[in-house]
C-alpha positions as CSV (number, residue, x, y, z in Angstrom):
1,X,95.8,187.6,134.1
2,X,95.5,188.5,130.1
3,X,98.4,185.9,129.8
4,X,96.3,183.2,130.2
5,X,94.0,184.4,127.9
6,X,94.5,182.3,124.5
7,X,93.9,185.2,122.1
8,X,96.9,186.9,124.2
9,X,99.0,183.6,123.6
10,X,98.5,183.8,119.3
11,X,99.0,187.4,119.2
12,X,102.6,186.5,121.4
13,X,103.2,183.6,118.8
14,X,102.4,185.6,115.8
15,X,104.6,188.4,117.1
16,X,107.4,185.5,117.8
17,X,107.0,183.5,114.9
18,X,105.3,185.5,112.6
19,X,105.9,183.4,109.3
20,X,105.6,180.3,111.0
21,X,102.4,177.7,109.9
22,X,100.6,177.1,112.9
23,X,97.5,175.9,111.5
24,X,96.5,173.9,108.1
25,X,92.9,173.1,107.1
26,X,93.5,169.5,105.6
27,X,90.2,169.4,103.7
28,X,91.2,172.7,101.9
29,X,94.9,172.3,101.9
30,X,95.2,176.4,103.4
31,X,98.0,176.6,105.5
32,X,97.9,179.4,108.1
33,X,100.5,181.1,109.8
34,X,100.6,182.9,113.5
35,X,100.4,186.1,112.0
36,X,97.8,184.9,109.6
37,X,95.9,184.2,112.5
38,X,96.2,186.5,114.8
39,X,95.1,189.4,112.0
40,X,91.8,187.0,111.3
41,X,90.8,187.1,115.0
42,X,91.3,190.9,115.1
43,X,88.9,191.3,112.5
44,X,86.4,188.9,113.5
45,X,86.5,190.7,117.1
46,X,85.8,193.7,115.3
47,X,83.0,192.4,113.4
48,X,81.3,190.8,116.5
49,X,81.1,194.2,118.6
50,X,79.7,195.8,115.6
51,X,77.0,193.1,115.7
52,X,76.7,194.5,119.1
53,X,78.5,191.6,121.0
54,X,80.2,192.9,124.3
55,X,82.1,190.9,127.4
56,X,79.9,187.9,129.1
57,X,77.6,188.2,125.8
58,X,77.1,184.3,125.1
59,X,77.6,183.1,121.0
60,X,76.5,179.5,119.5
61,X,78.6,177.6,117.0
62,X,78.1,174.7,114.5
63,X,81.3,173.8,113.5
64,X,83.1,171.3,112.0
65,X,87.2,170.9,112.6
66,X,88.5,174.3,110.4
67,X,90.1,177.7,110.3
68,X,86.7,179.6,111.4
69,X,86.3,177.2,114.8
70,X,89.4,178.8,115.8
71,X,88.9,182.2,114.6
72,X,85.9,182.3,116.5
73,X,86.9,180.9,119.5
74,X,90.0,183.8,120.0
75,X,87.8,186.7,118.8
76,X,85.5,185.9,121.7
77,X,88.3,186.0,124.0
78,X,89.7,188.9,122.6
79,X,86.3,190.6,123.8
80,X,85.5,188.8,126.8
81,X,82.5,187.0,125.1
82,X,81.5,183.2,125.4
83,X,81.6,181.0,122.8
84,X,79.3,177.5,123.3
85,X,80.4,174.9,120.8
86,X,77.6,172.5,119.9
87,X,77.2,168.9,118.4
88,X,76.4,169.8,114.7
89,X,74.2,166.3,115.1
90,X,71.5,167.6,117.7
91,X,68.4,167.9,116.1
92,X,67.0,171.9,115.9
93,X,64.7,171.0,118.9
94,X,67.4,170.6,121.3
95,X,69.6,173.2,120.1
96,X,67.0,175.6,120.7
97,X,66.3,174.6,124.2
98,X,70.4,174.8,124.8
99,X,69.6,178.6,123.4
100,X,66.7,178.6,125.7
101,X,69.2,178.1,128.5
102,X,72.6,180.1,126.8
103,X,70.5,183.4,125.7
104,X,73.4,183.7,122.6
105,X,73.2,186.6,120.5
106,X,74.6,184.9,117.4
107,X,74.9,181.5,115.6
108,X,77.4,180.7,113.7
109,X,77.7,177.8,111.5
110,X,79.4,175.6,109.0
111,X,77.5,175.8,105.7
112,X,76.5,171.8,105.6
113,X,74.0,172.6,109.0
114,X,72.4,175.3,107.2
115,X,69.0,173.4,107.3
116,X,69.7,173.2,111.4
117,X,70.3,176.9,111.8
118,X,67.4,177.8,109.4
119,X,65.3,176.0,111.8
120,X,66.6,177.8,114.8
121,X,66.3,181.3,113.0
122,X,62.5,180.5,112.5
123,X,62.2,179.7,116.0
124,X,61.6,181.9,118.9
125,X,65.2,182.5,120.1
126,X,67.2,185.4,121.9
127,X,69.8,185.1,118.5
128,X,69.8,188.2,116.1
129,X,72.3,187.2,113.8
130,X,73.0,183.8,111.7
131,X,76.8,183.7,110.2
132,X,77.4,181.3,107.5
133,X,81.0,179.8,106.8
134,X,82.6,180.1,103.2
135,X,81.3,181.7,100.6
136,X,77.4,180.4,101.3
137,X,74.9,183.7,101.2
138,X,71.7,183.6,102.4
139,X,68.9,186.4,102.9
140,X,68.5,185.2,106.3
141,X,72.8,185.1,107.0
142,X,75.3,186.9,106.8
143,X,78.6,185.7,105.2
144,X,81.7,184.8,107.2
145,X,84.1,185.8,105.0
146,X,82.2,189.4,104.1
147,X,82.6,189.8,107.9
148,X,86.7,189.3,107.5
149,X,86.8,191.3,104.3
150,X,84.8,194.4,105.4
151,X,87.2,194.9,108.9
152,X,90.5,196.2,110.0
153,X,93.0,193.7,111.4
154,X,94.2,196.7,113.7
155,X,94.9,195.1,117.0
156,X,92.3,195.5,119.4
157,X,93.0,195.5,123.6
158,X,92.1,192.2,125.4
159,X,89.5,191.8,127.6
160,X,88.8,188.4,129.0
161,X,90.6,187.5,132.1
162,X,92.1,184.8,133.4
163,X,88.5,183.8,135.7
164,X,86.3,184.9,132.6
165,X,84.3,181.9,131.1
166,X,85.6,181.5,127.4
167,X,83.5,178.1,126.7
168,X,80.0,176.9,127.4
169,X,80.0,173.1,126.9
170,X,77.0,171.1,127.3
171,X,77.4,167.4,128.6
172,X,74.5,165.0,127.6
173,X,72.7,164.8,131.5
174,X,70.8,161.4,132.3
175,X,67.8,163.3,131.7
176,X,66.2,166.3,130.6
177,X,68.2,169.5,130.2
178,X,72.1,168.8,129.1
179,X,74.0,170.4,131.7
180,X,76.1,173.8,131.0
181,X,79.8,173.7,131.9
182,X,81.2,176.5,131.7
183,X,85.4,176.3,130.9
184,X,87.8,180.0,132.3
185,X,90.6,180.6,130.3
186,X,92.3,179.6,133.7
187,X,91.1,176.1,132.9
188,X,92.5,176.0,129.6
189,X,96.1,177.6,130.6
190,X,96.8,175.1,133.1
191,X,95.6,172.2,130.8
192,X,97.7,173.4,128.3
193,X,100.6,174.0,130.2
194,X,100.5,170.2,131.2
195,X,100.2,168.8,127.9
196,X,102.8,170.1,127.0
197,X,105.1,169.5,129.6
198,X,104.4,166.3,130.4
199,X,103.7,165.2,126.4
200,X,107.4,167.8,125.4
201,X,105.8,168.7,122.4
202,X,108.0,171.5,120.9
203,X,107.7,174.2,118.2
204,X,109.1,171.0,116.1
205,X,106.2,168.8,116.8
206,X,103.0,168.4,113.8
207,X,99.8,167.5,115.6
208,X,96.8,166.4,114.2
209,X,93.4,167.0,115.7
210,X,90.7,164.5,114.8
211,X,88.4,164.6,117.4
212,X,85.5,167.2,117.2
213,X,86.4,170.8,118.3
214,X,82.6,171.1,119.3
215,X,83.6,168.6,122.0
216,X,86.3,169.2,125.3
217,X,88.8,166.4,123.5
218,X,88.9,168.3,120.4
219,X,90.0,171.1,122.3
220,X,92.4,169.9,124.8
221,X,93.7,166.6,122.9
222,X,95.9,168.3,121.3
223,X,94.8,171.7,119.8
224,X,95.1,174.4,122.3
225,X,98.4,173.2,123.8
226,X,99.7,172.1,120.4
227,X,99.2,176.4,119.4
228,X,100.1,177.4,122.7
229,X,103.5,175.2,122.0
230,X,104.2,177.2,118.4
231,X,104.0,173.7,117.0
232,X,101.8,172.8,113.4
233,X,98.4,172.0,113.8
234,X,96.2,169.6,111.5
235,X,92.7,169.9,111.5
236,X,91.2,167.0,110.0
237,X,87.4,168.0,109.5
238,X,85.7,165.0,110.0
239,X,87.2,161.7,110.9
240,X,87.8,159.4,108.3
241,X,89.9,155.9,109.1
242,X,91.7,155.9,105.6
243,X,92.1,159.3,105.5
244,X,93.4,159.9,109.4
245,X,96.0,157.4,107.6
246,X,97.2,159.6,104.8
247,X,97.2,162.7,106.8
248,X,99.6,161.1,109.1
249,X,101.8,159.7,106.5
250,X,101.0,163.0,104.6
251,X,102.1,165.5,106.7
252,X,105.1,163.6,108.9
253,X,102.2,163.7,112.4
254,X,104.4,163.4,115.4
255,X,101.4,163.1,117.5
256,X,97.3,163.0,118.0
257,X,94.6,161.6,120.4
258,X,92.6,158.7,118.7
259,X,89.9,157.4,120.8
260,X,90.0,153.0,120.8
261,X,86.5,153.3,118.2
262,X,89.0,155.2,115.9
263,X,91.3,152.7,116.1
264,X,89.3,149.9,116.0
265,X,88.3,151.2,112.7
266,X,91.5,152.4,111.0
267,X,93.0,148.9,111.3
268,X,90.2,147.6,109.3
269,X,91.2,149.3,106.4
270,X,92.3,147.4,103.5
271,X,96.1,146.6,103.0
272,X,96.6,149.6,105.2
273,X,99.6,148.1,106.5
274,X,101.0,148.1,102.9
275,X,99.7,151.8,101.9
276,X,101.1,153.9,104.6
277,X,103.8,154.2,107.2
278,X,103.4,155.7,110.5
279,X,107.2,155.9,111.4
280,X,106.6,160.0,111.9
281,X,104.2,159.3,114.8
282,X,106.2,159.8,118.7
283,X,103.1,159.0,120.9
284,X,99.1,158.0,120.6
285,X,96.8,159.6,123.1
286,X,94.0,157.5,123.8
287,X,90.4,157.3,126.6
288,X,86.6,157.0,127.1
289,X,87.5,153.0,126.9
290,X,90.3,150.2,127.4
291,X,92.2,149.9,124.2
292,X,91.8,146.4,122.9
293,X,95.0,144.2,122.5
294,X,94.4,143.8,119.0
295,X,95.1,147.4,118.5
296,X,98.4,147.2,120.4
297,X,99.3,144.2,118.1
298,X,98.6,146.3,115.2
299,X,100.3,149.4,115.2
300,X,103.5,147.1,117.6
301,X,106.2,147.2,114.6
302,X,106.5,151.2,115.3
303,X,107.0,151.0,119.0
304,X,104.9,154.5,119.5
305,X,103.3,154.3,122.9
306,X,99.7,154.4,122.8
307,X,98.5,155.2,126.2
308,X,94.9,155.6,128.2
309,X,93.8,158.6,129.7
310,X,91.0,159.6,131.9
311,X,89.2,162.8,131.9
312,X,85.7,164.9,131.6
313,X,84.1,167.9,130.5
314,X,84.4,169.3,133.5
315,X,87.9,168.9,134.0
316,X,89.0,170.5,130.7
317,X,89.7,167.1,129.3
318,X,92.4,164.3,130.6
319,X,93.1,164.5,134.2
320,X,94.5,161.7,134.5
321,X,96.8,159.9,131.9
322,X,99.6,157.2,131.5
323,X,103.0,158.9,130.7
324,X,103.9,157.9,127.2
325,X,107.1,155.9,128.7
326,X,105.2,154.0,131.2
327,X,102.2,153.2,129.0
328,X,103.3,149.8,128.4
329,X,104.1,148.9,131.6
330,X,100.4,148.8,132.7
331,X,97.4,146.9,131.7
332,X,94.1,148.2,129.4
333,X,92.0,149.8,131.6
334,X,95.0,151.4,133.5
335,X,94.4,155.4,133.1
336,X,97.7,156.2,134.7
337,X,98.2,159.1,137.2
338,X,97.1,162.6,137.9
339,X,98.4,165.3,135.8
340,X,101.3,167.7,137.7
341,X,98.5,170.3,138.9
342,X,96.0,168.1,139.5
343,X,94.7,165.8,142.5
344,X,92.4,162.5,142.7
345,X,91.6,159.8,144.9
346,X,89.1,156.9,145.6
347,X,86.3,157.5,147.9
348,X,83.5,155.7,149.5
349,X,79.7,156.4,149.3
350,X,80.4,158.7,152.6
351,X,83.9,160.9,150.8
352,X,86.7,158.9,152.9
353,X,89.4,158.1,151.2
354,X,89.9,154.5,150.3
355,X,92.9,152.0,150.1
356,X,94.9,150.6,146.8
357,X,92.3,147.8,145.4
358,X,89.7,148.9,147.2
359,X,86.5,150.1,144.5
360,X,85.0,153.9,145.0
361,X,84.1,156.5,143.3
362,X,86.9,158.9,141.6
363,X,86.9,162.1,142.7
364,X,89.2,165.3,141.2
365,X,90.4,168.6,142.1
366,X,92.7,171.6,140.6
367,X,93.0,174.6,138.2
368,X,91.3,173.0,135.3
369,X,88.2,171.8,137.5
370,X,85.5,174.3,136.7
371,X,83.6,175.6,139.6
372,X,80.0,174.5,138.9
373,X,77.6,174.3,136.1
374,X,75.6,176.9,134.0
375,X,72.7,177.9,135.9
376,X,72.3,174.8,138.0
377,X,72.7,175.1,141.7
378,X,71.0,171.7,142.3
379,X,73.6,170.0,139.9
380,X,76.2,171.7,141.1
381,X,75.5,171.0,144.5
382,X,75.4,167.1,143.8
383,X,78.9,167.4,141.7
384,X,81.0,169.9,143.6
385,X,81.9,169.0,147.2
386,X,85.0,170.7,149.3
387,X,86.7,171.6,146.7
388,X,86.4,168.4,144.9
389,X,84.2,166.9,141.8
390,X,82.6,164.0,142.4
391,X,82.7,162.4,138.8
392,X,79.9,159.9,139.2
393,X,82.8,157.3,137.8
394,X,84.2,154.0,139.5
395,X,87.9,153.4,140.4
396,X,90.5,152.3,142.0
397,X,94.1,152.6,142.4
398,X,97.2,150.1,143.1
399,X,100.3,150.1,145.4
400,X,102.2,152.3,142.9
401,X,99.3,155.1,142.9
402,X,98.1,154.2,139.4
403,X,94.3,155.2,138.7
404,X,92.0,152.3,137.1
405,X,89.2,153.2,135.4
406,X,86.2,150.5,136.0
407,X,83.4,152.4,134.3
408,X,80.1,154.5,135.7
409,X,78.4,154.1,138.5
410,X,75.5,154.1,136.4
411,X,76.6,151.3,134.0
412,X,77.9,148.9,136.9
413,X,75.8,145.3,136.8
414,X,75.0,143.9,140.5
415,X,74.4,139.8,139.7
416,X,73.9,137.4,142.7
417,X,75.6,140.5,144.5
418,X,78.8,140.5,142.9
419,X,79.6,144.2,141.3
420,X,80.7,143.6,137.4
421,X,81.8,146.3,135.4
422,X,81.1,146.3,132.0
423,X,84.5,147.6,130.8
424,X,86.5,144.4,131.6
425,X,84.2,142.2,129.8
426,X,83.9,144.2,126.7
427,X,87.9,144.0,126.8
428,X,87.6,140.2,126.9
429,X,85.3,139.7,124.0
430,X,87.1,142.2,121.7
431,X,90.4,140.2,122.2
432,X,88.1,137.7,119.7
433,X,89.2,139.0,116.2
434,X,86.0,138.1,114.7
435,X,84.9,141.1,116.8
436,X,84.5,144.8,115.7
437,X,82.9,146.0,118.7
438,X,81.0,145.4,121.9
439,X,78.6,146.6,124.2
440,X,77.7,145.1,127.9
441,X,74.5,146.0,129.8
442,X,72.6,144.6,132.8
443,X,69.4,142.8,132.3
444,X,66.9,143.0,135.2
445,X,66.1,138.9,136.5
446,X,64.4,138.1,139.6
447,X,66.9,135.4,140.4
448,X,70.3,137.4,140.4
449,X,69.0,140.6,140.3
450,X,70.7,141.4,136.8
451,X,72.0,139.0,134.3
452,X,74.8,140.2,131.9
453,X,73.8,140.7,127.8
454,X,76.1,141.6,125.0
455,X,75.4,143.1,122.4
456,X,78.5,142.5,119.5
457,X,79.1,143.5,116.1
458,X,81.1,141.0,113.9
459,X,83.7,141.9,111.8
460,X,82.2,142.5,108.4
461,X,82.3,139.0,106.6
462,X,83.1,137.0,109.8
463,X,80.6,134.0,111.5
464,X,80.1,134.6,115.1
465,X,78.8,131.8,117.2
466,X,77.8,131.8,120.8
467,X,80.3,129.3,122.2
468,X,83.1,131.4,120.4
469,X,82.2,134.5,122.4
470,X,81.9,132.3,125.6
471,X,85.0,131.3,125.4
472,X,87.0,134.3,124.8
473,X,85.5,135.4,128.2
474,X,85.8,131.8,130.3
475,X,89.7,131.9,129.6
476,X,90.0,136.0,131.1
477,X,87.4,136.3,133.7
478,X,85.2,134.5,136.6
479,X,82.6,132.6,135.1
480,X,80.3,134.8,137.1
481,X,81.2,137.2,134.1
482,X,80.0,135.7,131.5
483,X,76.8,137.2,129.5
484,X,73.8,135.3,129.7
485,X,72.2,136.9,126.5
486,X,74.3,137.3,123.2
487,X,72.7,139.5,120.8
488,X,74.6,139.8,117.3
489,X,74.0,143.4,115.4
490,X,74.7,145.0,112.2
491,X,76.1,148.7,114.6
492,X,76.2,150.0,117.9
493,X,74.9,153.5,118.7
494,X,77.5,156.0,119.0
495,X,78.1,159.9,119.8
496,X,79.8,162.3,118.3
497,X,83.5,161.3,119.3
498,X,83.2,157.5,118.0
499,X,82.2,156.2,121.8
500,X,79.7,154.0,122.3
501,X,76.5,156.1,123.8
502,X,76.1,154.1,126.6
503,X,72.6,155.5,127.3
504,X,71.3,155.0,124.3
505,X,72.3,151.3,124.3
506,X,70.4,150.3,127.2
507,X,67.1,152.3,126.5
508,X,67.5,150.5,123.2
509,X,69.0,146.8,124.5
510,X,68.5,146.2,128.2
511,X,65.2,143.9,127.3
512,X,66.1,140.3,126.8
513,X,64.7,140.6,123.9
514,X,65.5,143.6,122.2
């Protein structure tokens, strides 16, 4: 079905609301409208089958949050190419070996990772042509904008279908080779489509995207659905605490997805209680982690919801999410329930289905679940079970049907046999002001098996003691809970969304002595 095919969906808005803004480039000030757009994508479609690009022909970006993500992303679904988005902070190594495994025909990029691309244009790759964003030239390039200026908007027909991959994401795997996901535009309709119906964003609704586009939130939290909707779209390009601030004040945001490290950060801006005013804003998505109370406390005087969610890669974003006009009824870590297409449930080590407060392993299905990953039957095989994903995540659910999020399998701590999960005490020390962030791994002991370390950053300026920490745990948890090892640190590793990388923590802490 072309219908579900987003290029179909712009060309529909701009021939709907032709003069209508649907997109504006913050960092530029450019304001785009539907017809705008939809003329942009015709010519870049163009230019790609000159550069000899045809349907199921794979392309790599670099982008940052702007105009040319977008264009590129509905050209190649115009000709039933596939676009794969990648972290613009992988090194050249590993963005070569992602090539290795993609076979793209062209690269293009934002102008600041010119070094990157050079890199991968010396290498030994399957890609012929390098496109530089903006008005950059280079002898080994070829110039975006040239590409727009030297084609014909003329509409061209649409080719990708509904069960055509549009998107080639690759998730971080636990070792060696990232694994390829590989997104339909069936996945992103129906993801879309639930947004915004259970979100109501309207034609009348200004959304601002903030999370990377080269990543499945920046997609899905809000931007597609927020287009698909006829509403505004801001693309901030990079996040910035102060200036996701005076964006929202700015341009009147009705709405955006901030993840809690966002958060955490904005409301440690100076005076920025005093400098802006956030009365435009209906709703907060948030996810990856609890959102700490303090955050709550914060923003509390403008009564916008700010609610959890729950989602991966592989399910085209959040599956699972607290209704804005429920979110306060429900605690942190509370993820809410399954979207209106969707299914999930708790199951043991052997699939069955498990009981409310009893702790398993989540498990999805529906439309936006892909169907395996790129080139990896062994993967898939370990994922992808009768028709569900097994997400590798723990959870549990109460007597209303609300999902809980208790963290990764991987990440869980077994001490003197009792199963701790790390999100619930990072929760309990970040209700400590003096804290700015947290990060709880297992430290092998012969006696207990593990023993529990955090590692905390302090608020900038703030004395942290021992006892202080200790005691914002003792008065929320089991003392079973309680860390062992307390090691105070300047930053925590983090990935390209603002979470903490997990992974890279423990290689770096889980030592009693780091």
């Amino acid at each position: 079905m072309i219908c579900q095919n987003f290029a179909s969906i712009i060309r529909k808005k701009a021939y709907i609301h032709p003069d209508k803004v649907g997109v504006v480039e913050s960092h530029t000030g450019k304001e785009y409208t539907f017809l705008d757009m939809s003329k942009r994508h015709n010519k870049l479609a163009r230019a790609m089958m000159k550069m000899g690009i045809k349907k199921y022909d794979t392309i790599m970006c670099i982008p940052r949050n702007t105009i040319e993500y977008l264009d590129i992303y509905h050209a190649a679904a115009m000709i039933g190419a596939i676009m794969i988005p990648v972290n613009y902070r992988l090194s050249p190594a590993e963005l070569i070996r992602i090539a290795g495994n993609a076979e793209p025909k062209a690269l293009f990029f934002d102008n600041k990772f010119a070094t990157t691309a050079k890199v991968v244009a010396e290498s030994k790759t399957t890609v012929k042509d390098f496109v530089v964003f903006g008005q950059e030239r280079y002898d080994w390039g070829i110039n975006y904008n040239q590409l727009l200026t030297d084609n014909s908007d003329e509409e061209l027909p649409i080719e990708g279908d509904s069960e055509d991959i549009i998107l080639l994401m690759y998730t971080a795997g636990s070792s060696g080779m990232p694994k390829g996901v590989p997104l339909k535009h069936r996945n992103f309709f129906f993801k879309s489509q639930d947004i915004i119906v259970e979100m109501g964003i309207t034609k009348e609704d200004t959304i601002l995207t903030v999370l990377p586009l080269f990543h499945i939130g920046g997609n899905m939290l809000y931007t597609q659905a927020t287009m698909h909707a006829a509403a505004k779209l801001v693309l901030q390009a990079q996040f910035d605490a102060e200036e996701t601030f005076k964006l929202i004040q700015q341009h009147k945001i009705t709405a955006t997805f901030l993840l809690p490290a966002h958060m955490k950060m904005m409301i440690q801006v100076h005076d920025w209680e005093k400098k802006y005013k956030l009365n435009s804003l209906r709703f907060v998505g948030s996810g990856g982690e609890p959102v700490p109370d303090r955050v709550f406390a914060a923003f509390a005087e403008y009564k916008f919801p700010i609610f959890n969610s729950y989602g991966l890669t592989e399910t085209t974003g959040e599956m699972i999410f607290n209704r804005p006009e429920y979110a306060h009824l429900k605690p942190a870590n509370c993820i809410g329930k399954p979207c209106t297409c969707r299914d999930a449930k708790i199951v043991d080590s052997n699939g069955k289905e498990l009981s409310p407060g009893q702790v398993g392993e989540i498990v999805v299905s529906g439309p936006t679940v892909v169907d395996g990953y790129w080139n990896n039957p062994e993967a898939t095989a370990k994922a992808f079970k009768d028709g569900w994903l097994y997400t590798g995540d723990k959870g549990m659910t109460d007597e209303e049907g609300y999902f809980y999020f208790l963290g990764r399998v991987d990440d869980m701590i077994v001490s003197g046999g009792e199963n701790i999960f790390p999100a619930e005490i990072e929760e309990a020390i970040l209700a400590n002001p003096k804290v700015a962030d947290v990060a709880i791994v297992g430290i092998p002991d012969e006696k207990w098996g593990q023993i529990i370390k955090a590692i905390i950053v302090p608020k900038e300026g703030e004395k942290l003691t021992n006892e202080e920490v200790l005691e914002s745990v003792t008065k929320r948890l089991a003392s079973f809970k309680k860390p062992r090892i307390i090691e105070f640190v300047s930053e925590l590793p983090k990935g390209p969304t603002g979470k903490l990388d997990r992974r890279l923590i423990k290689q770096k802490y889980s030592s009693p002595e780091s």
